[in-house]
N, C-alpha and C positions, 0 to 999 in steps of 0.2 A: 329571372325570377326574383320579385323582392321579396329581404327578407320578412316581412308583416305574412307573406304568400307561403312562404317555405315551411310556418309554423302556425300556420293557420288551425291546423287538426293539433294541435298541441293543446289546450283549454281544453278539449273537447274530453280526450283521453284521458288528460289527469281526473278529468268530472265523472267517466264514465262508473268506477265503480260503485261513487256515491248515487248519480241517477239511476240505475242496473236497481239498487238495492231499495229505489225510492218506488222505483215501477214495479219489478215485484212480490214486495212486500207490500206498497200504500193503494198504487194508481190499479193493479189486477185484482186486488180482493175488493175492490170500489166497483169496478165494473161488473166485476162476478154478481155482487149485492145487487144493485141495479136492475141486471138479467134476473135474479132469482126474484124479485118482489115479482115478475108479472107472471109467474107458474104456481102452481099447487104442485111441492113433491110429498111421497111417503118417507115415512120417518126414516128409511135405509135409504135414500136419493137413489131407489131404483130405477124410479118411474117418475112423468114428472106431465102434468097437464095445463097448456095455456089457459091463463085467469085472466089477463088483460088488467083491467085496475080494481079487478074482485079486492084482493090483498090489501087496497089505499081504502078502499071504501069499508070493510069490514074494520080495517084499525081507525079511522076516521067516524063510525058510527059505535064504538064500542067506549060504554061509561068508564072500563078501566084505564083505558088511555086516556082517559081526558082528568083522572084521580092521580096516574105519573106524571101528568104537563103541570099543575099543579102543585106538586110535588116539588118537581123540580124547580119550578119558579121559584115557590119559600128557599128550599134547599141552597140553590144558586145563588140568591140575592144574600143570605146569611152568609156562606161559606165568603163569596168573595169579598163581600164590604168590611165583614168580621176581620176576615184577617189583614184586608189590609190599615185597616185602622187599629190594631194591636198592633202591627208592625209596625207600621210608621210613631206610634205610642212608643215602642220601645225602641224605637231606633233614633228617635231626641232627646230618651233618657241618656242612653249610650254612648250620644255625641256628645255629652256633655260629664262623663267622667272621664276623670285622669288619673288618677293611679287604680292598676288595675284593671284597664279597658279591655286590654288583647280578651284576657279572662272573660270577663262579660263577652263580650261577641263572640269568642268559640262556644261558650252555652246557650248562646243562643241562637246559633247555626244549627248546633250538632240534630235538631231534631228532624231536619231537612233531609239526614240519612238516613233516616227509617221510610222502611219501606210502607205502602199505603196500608194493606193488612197486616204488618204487625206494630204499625198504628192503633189498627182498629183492636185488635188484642189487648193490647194494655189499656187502652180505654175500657177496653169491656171487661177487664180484671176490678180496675178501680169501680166501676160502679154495680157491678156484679147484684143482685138482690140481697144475697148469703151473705157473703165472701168480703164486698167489696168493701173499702178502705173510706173511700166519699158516699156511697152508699149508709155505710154505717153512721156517719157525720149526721149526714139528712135525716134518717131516721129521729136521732140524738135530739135533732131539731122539734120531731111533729112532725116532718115532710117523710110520708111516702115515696117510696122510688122502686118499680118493676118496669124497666123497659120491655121484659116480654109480653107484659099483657097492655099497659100504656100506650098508643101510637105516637100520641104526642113528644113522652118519655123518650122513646125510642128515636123519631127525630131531632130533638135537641141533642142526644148524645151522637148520634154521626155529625151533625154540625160540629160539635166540639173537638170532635175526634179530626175531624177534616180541617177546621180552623187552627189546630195546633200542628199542622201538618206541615199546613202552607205559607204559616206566617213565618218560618224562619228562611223561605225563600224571598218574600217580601222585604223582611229586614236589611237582605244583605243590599238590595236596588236601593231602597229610602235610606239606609247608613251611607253608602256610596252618594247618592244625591246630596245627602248632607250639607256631606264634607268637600263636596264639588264646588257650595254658596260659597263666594268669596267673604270674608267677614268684615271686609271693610262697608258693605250694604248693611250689616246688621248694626256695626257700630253706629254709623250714619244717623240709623233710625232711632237708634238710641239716644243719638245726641239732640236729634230731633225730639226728645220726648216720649216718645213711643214704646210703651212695657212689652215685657216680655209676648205676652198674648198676644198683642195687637201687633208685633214686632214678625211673630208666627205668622199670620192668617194675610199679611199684605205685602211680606217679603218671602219667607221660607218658602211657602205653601205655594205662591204663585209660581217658585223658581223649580218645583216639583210638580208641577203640570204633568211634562214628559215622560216621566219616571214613573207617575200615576196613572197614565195612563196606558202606557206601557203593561204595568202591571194589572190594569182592568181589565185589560182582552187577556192578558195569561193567567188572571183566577176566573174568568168565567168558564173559557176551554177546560183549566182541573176541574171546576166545578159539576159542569158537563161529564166528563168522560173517565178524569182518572182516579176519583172518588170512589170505580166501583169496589177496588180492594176491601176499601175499607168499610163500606156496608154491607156487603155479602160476608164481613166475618164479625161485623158487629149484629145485624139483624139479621140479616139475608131478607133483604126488601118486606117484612115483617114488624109490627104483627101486624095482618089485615092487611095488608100494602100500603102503611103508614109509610113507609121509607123506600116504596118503591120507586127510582127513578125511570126517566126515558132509558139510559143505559140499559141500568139495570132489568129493564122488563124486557129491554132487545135477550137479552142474554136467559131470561125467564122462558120468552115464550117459542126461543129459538134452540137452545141448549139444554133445556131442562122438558119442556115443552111439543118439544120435536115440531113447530111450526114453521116451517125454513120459510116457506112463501111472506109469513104476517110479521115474521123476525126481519127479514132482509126489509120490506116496506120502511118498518118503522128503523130502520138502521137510515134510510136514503131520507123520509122523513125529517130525521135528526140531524143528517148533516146538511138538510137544506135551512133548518132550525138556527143551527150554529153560526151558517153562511149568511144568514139575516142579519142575526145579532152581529156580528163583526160588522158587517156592512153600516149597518146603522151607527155603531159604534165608531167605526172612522168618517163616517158622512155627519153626524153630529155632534158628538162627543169631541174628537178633537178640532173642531173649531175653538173650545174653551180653552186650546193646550195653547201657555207661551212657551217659545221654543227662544 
């Protein structure tokens, strides 16, 4: 027996308690979903009667689904472009001080540790109607501000809330990409002529492709999915389903709702949603990436 043969189940073993914890937690409540879009149960899942694709066709013909796709799209395209374009902003302010730096870059990590809802907490302190601290500013201004009766209101403030969430995970990728550019490229281009600006957009930028794109598929998945913290404690999909997302109405119409059949749908929906956009995402998108 060689030894390649003798340790063959060795990999497998060390793997098994992470796969065990992938399949019961990720790959069976997938399946379950699945199973459960084609049934109509009662709110106690006592009972439960085959619907075939009743559940796809009811959430495929209903105006409130097609008001969270929507939704989402603003939402998504804000949260992920926003942050990473304040990230990578403040991550070549950052590359470029020296006394001091450590300081700056733990403040602007630290925000990475809050949790999604008490995120959305403090945001919703600060702009509070009464209360609130920037609230009051606006006012000050002339500028009205009730996100509870507002939609519009109420979505710029989850974007905000969610943009300051995620840009300090941003920062830490584009600071690390930085400081990966060799500087002898940048001097080069300098010596060439080439300003600061123009120095940016046909050396840095190119050499951050990777990094950028990296980071596209992981703010559009938060954007998607782990955003809901922080709207269920900022609005709660409110007012009017201004800030409803796809998530968030899985969770509306299944949890709150008691519709398990049109909740699981739109759950299988969304990740076939998600599995688009990735797709297209590495079938188009990184064609632009230099690696």
């Amino acid at each position: 027996m060689t030894h390649f043969q003798r340790y063959r189940f060795t990999p497998w073993l060390l793997m098994a308690p992470q796969l065990i914890i992938v399949g019961v937690f990720f790959f069976w409540p997938a399946l379950q979903a699945v199973e459960q879009a084609f049934y109509v149960e009662d709110a106690f899942g006592l009972s439960r009667q085959f619907a075939g694709l009743g559940n796809f066709v009811a959430v495929l013909t209903s105006p409130e689904y097609y008001s969270a796709v929507w939704t989402t799209v603003v939402f998504s395209l804000a949260v992920a472009l926003g942050a990473m374009a304040i990230a990578l902003l403040l991550a070549v302010l950052a590359d470029r001080v020296i006394k001091g730096d450590n300081a700056y870059k733990t403040l602007l990590i630290w925000p990475y540790a809050v949790a999604p809802a008490v995120a959305g907490v403090l945001w919703l302190f600060l702009f509070d109607p009464t209360l609130g601290l920037v609230s009051a500013g606006l006012k000050a201004l002339g500028i009205g501000w009730n996100h509870n009766l507002d939609g519009s209101q109420a979505l710029l403030l989850v974007i905000l809330a969610s943009i300051w969430k995620q840009m300090s995970y941003n920062f830490v990728f584009f600071l690390a990409g930085l400081q990966a550019i060799p500087r002898s490229l940048l001097e080069a281009a300098a010596i060439d002529g080439a300003g600061p600006w123009r120095r940016f957009w046909t050396v840095t930028f190119p050499l951050l492709s990777p990094t950028s794109f990296f980071l596209l598929v992981m703010n559009s998945v938060y954007a998607f999915f782990d955003t809901f913290g922080t709207i269920d404690t900022v609005t709660g999909g409110g007012p009017g389903g201004a800030t409803t997302t796809l998530v968030y109405k899985v969770y509306q119409d299944g949890f709150v709702g008691q519709d398990l059949g049109a909740s699981a749908a739109q759950s299988v929906l969304l990740m076939i949603l998600v599995g688009l956009l990735t797709l297209i995402q590495f079938r188009f998108v990184e064609r632009r990436v230099e690696y």
